[in-house]
N, C-alpha and C positions, 0 to 999 in steps of 0.2 A: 373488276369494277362492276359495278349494279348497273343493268341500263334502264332500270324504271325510269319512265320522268312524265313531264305531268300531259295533262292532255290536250295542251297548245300543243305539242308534237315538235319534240327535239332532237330525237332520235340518230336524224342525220349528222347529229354534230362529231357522236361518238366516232360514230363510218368516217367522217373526214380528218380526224385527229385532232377535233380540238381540245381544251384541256381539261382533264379532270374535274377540275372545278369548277368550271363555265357548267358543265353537264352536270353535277350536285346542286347546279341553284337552280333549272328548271325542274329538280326534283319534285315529284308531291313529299312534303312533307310525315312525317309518320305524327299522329297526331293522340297526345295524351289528355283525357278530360278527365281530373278527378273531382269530385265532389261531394262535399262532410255534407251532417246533416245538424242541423238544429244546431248550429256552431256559431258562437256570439264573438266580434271582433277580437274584441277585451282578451283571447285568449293566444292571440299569437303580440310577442310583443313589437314586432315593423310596424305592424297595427297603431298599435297604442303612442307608437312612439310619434308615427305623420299626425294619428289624428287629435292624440289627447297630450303631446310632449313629456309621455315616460316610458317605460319598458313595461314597466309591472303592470297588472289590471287596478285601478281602483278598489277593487275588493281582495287584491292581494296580491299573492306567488303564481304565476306561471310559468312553464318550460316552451318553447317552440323553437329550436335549436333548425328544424330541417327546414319548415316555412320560412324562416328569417333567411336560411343559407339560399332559397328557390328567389324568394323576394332580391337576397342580391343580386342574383346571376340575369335577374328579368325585370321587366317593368311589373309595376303596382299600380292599378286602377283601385284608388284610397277612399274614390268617394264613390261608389260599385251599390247601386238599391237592386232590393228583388221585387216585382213586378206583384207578389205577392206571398202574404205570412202566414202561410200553408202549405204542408209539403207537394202535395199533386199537382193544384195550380202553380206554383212557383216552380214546378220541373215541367208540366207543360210549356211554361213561357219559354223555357230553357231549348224544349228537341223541338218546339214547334221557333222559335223565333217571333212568338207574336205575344202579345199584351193578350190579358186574360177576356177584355172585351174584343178584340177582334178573332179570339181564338173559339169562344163559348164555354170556356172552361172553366169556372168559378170556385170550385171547392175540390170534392171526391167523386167525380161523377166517372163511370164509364162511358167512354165515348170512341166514335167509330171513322172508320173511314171509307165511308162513300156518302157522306155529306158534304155537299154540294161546295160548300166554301174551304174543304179540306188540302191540305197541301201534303205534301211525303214529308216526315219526320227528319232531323239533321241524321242521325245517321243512316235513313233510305236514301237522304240527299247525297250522302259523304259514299255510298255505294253509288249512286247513277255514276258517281266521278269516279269509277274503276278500287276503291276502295274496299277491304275485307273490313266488315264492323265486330267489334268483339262488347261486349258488357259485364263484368263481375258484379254481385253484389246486390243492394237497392236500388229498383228503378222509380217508381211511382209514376210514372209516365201508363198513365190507364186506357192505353188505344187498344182497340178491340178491332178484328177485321170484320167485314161485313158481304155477303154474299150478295147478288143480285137478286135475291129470289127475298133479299131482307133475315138471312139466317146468321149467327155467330158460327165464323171459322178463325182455323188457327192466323196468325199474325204476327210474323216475328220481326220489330223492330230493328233490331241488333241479327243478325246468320249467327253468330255463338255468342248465347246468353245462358250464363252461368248463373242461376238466381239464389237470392238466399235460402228461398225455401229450402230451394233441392237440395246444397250443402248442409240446411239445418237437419234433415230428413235422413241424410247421410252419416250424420253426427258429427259432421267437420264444422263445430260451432261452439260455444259456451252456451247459447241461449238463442233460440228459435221460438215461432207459433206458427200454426198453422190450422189446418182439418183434414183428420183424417179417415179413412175411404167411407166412412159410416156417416160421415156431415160434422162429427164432433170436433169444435174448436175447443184447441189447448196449446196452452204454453207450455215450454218444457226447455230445464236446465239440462246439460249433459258433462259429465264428470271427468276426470282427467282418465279414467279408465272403459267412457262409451259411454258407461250408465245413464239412459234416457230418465229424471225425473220429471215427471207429466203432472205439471196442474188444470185441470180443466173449472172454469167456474159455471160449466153447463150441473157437473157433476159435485155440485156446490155441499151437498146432504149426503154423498158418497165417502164412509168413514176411513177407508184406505186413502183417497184423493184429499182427506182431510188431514191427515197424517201427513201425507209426502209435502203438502203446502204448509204445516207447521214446520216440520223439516227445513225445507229450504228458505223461509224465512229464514230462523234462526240460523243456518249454516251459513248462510251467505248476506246473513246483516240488511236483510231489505227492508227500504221506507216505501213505502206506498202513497201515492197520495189521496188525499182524503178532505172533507168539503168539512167545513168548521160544524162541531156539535153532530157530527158522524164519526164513528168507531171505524178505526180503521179495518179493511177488509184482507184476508187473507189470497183472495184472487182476484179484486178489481182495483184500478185504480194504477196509472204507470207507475213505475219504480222509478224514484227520485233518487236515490241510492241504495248502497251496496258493493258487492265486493263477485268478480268473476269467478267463477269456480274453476277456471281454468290458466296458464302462466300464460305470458306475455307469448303473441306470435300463433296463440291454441287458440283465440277468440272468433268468433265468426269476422269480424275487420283481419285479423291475422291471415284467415283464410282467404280474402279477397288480395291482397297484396301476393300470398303464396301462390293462387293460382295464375295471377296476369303473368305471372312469372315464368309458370308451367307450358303458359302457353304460347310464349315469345321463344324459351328454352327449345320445345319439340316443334323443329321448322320440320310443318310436314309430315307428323307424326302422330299417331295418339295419345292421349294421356289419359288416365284415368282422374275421374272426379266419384271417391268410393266408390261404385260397384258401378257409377256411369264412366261412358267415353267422350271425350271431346277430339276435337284435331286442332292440334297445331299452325302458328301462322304458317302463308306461306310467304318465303323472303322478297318474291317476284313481282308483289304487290303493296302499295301502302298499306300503312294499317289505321283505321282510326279508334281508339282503346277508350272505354271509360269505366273508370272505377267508381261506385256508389259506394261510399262507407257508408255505416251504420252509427258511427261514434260521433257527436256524443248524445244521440237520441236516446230517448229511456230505451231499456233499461238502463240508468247510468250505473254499471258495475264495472271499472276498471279493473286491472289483474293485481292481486295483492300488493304486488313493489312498489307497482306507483301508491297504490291508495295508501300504504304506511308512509310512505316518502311525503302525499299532500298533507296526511293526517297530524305531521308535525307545524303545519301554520296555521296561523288563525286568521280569517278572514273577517273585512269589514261586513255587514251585513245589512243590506238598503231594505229602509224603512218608510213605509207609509202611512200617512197621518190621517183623519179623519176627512179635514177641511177639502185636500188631494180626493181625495174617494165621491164625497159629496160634488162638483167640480169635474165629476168626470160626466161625460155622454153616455145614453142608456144602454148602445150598443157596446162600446167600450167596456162599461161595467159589468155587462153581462156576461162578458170573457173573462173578467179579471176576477167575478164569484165564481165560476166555473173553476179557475185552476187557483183558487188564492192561498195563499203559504204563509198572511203573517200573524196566522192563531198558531202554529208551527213549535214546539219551541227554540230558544237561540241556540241548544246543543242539535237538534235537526236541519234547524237551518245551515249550522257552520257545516255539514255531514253531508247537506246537500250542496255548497257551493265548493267546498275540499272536493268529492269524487267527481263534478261534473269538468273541472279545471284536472284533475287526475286521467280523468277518459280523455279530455282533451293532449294533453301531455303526453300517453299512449298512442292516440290518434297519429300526432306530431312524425313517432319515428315511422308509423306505418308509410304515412307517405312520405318519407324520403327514402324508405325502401320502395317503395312503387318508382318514382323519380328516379331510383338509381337504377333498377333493372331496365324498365323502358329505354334509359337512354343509351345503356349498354348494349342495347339489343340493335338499336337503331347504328349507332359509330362502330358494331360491327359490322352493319352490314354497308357501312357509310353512306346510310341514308341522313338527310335533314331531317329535325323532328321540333316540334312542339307542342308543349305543357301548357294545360288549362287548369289552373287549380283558383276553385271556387270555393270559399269560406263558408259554409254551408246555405241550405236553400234557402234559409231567412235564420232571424236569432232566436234566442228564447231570455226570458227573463230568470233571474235570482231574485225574487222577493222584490224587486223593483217594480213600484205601482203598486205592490200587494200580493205578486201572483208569479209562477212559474208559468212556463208553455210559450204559448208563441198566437196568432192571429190578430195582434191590435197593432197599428199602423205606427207604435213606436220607436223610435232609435235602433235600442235595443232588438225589436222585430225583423229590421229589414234593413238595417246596414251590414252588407257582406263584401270585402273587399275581393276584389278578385286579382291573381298572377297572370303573368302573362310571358313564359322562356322560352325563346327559342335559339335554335341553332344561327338562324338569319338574326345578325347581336343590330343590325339597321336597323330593322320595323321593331325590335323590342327591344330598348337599348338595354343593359345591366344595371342594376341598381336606381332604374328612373321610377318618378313616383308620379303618377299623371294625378292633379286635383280637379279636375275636371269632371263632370258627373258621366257617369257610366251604366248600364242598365244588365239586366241578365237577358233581355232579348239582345244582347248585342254578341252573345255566346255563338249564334248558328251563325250570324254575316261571317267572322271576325274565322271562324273552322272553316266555313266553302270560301272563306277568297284566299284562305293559307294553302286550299287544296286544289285551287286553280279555278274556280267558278266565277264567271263572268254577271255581277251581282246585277250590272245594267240590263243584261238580259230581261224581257218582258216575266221570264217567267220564276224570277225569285220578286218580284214586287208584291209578294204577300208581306216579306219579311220587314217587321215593326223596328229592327236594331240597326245598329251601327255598326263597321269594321271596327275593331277597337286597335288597330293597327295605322287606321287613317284619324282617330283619336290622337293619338301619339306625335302623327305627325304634321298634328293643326291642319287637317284636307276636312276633315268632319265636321256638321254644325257646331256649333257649342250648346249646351244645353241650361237652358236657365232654370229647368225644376225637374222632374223626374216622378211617374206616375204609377197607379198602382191600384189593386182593387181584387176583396177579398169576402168569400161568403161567408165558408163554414163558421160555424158554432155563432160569430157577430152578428152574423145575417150580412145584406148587400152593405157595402159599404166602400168607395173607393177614398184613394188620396193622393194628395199632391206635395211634394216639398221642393224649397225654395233652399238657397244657403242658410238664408236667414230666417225661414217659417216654416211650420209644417201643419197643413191644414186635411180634418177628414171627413167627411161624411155620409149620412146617411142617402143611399141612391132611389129605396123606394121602398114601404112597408113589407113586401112577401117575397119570396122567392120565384116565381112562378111565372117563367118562360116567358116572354111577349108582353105581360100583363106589365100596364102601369109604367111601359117603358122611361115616357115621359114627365112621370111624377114628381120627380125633384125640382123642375126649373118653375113650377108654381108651386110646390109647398114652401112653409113659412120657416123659418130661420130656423126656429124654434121646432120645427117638425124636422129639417134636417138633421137634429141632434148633432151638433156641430165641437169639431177641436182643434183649438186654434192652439200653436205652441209660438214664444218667438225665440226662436234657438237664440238668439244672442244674448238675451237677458236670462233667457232657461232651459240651458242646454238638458238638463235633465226631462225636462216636459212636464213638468208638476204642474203649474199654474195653467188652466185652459183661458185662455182672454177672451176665447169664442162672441163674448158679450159684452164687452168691455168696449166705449163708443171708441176709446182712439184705434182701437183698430179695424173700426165698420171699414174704409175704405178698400184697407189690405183684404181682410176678409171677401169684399165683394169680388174684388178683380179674381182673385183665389177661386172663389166659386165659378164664377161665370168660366173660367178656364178650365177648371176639372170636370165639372159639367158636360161641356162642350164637347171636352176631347170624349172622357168615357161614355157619354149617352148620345153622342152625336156626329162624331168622326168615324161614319160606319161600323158601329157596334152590331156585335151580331149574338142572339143569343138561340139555344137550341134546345129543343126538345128529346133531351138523350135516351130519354126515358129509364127504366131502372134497372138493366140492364147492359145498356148502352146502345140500342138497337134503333131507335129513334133517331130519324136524318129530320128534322121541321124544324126551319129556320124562318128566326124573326129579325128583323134587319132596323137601325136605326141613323140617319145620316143627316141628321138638319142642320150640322154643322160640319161638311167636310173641310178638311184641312184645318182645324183647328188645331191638332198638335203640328204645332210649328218649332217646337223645343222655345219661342220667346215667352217669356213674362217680364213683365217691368211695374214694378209697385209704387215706385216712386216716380 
């Protein structure tokens, strides 16, 4: 028998014989966090089935075979928003536990830790609790460590992190980028035989590099995306589709699932990652595991089988109308020209919504292979464990609104349901579906009180989430909207949703540190660039009402509450500066305790 157990100290129990199983439930749990990327509901069908009453996506065929099987064995948190519809800030909200205003984290920024309102990351936190941390994969979590003298040193979040680069570098990948040792960034496919093909678009007039990117276009079917009345480019521009150059299991996702594997497998051991070494768990401590897939972010090239297999359906294809566009807010629009898809035509479009539901499908088995090793690893060594599987960091569009990508505070953007399994079938019952709103800050509470963390303690009151355990079990507020707020490419902009509305706006003209903190609660209606949706009448979000007088009332309350919370429930923003070395924080609190989780519109 294992005598891990957790850090209330039970130890004694074993020494006096009591049973087995009394001593498996003060275990720490062994703990699994996976997490897709750029992954929209519509693609698993438990999804589709609480939220929208069918299996299928609205725009078509999908497979999710292993999700559906995880969703019965666990509870489903259905109505689950990201904090924000961008990958860095929505995985900071994630290891930090906090809303993107009390974190300072906004967009892409490097940022550090020995800024004054900084807290240890969930997995630093899930080690103070006796915990080995492991990471495969993608992390985008951009903490840098920071010396006292104000210099960048090393920082490792995770004690074994497996990154993609390294694997791509290695050639345990389909598709990598990087820079290599000369400063030169490039993209490069790698073949089912090794063969690194390198495009660089540094080396754009380079006629060999011009070659190999004619090549793998054609080889591998790539669409690129591309701004209307712009020639598509041979090295700019994500891949929207296409086809992996390598079979099912060879892909860099393959190789994150292969490795968690390798390294639960060799208790104690080495194992090689190509010509690197890692060690092995060891069995004598919990473990807290997360896997960062890559699917179904661009590139979207799935592995052949799937893509011929999507390639036999036809997909519906969402359409945007002029009056929609005109109707929309400047910031809004300004993302939706940035990535728009529907000058496209409808054989690229159906090519782009076939492979990304293809990658997704792919995805699917990956993680039930992860799901399956982890837990095997664990009931041998008859440890307790649970699974965090998180629908990716925010969504992305298919031509809905006009545009692929992700950053605008729509449906589509930022509804990601989140699982919830564990071995304790109490706190996560099987097959429950909570409709209750749920947040991605509620990722770190919900990991340290599974691991034994005394949340009352003074010193996790940084953390902005909920247990989603005490969710479950009606002990948590209820939450009557769910908030959120996001820079890049929009500029400031945060949001609020209600069951029944969803409202967003503009926070302040610039981006720029301190400056203008309080700009929004006197500019005019009409200067916040406002979007008002009313999900009941327009679940789609097409119609903005933003101006429309029967809903001044709603509108106002909306404001004044999102306001409140993000420029004035201790907001903090920082000066990271451009490297991430920057600790100057700007503080803003004129409204403390406004996030109260109430709103009431009527």
């Amino acid at each position: 028998m294992n005598m891990r157990v957790n850090i209330t100290g039970f130890l004694f129990l074993s020494v006096f014989g009591f049973s087995k199983q009394l001593v498996a439930q003060e275990q720490q749990p062994n703990i699994l966090w996976v997490l897709t990327d750029d992954q929209r509901y519509d693609s698993v069908k438990t999804f589709n089935q609480a939220i929208d009453g069918r299996e299928m996506s609205e725009l078509g065929y999908i497979e999710s075979p292993n999700v559906d099987a995880l969703a019965a064995q666990g509870t489903t948190f259905i109505n689950t928003y990201c904090q924000a519809t961008g990958c860095a800030p929505s995985r900071a909200s994630m290891h930090t536990g906090r809303y993107p205003f009390r974190s300072g984290i906004y967009e892409f920024e490097w940022h550090n830790d020995k800024a004054e309102h900084v807290k240890p990351s969930l997995p630093e936190q899930m080690a103070n609790l006796g915990y080995q941390t492991f990471h495969v994969g993608k992390l985008g979590f951009r903490l840098r460590g920071l010396s006292d003298e104000g210099k960048l040193i090393k920082h490792k979040v995770y004690e074994t992190d497996i990154d993609f680069r390294t694997l791509g570098f290695e050639g345990l990948t389909d598709y990598s980028y990087g820079s290599l040792p000369g400063g030169e960034k490039i993209a490069f496919f790698v073949t089912p035989e090794g063969e690194f093909e390198k495009v660089s678009e540094v080396l754009e007039n380079d006629e060999e590099n011009r070659k190999t990117a004619i090549k793998v276009t054609k080889k591998y079917d790539l669409k690129r995306h591309h701004k209307k009345n712009q020639k598509e480019s041979l090295y700019k521009g994500m891949i929207i589709s296409g086809v992996s150059p390598r079979k099912a299991g060879k892909t860099r996702d393959g190789y994150y699932a292969h490795f968690l594997n390798e390294y639960l497998v060799n208790e104690n051991k080495e194992f090689n990652v190509g010509k690197l070494k890692f060690k092995g768990v060891d069995p004598s401590k919990p473990v807290f595991a997360h896997v960062g897939f890559d699917f179904p972010h661009t590139p979207v090239i799935p592995p052949a089988d799937y893509r011929e297999r999507f390639q036999k359906h036809t997909y519906k294809i969402p359409t945007v109308t002029e009056k929609e566009l005109k109707n929309m807010s400047k910031q809004v629009k300004r993302s939706v020209n940035y990535k728009y898809t529907d000058h496209f035509t409808d054989k690229e479009k159906q090519k782009m919504i076939q492979d990304y539901y293809a990658f997704c499908a792919y995805g699917d088995r990956l993680v039930g292979q992860t799901v399956k090793d982890f837990k095997a690893y664990s009931e041998k060594q008859n440890q307790p464990w649970m699974v965090i599987y998180v629908c990716g960091d925010h969504g992305w569009k298919l031509n809905e609104h006009g545009a692929t990508g992700k950053f605008t505070p729509w449906e589509w953007d930022s509804h990601n349901p989140i699982i919830v399994v564990s071995s304790d079938k109490k706190k996560f019952p099987a097959g429950k579906i909570v409709t209750d709103f749920t947040e991605f800050v509620d990722i770190a509470p919900t990991a340290l009180n599974a691991a034994g963390a005394n949340l009352k303690d003074s010193k996790y009151n940084y953390l902005d989430g909920l247990d989603m355990a005490k969710v479950v079990s009606k002990k948590a507020p209820v939450r009557d909207y769910i908030v959120g707020e996001t820079h890049a490419v929009i500029g400031p902009r945060a949001y609020i949703r209600t069951k029944d509305y969803t409202l967003s706006l503009q926070t302040r003209p610039t981006k720029k540190e301190g400056e203008d903190m309080k700009w929004a609660l006197t500019a005019s209606w009409k200067d916040l660039d406002p979007e008002l949706y009313d999900f009941k009448k327009d679940p789609k979000e097409i119609n903005n009402v933003a101006f429309d007088k029967k809903y001044k009332k709603v509108a106002k309350k909306m404001r004044e509450k999102l306001l409140n919370i993000v420029l004035g429930d201790n907001r903090v923003e920082v000066d990271w500066e451009k490297r991430g070395t920057g600790t100057k924080i700007y503080r803003s609190n004129f409204a403390p305790e406004a996030h109260d989780y109430k709103l009431k519109l009527k």
